[in-house]
C-alpha positions, 0 to 999 in steps of 0.5 A: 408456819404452825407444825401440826400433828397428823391423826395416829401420830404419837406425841412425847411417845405417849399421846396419840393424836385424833384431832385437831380441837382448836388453835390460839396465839399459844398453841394447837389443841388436839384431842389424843389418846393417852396410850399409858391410860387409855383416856382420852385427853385435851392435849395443848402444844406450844407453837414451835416457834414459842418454845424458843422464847422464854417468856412465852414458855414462862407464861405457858408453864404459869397457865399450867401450873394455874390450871391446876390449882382450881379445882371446879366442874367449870374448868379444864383439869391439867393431867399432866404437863411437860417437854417433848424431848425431841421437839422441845415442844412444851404441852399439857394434857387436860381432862 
């Protein structure tokens, strides 16, 4: 079972969640609001379920780190990346 956010809900005490953007094999992409910035971001989560398994955080965190390298008006810019605390849950926040 996928453990989706609701609209208004904080996430990792700084991204307030608006919408549902999309959903993958990896994870959910909600469009949310950076509550520190103010600026509204693409917000990834790992499914709960990956967060578990090391190979999948593994290539998680490879997109990541991937996705910050490139520097292109063509491809999502990653803001930030990290672990909820409290759920584990693995994200990033993209332009």
């Amino acid at each position: 079972m996928v453990s989706r956010l609701n609209p208004g809900e904080v996430f990792a005490s700084d991204f307030e969640v608006q919408a549902v953007i999309g959903t993958g094999s990896m994870g959910i992409v909600y469009r949310a609001k950076q509550v520190s910035s103010g600026q509204v971001v693409a917000l990834k989560l790992m499914h709960p379920a990956l967060s578990a398994d090391a190979k999948a955080v593994h290539r998680f965190e490879r997109e990541a780190r991937a996705l910050m390298s490139v520097h292109s008006r063509h491809v999502a810019r990653v803001l930030d990346t990290g672990c909820d605390e409290i759920s584990g849950r693995r994200w990033m926040a993209m332009d």
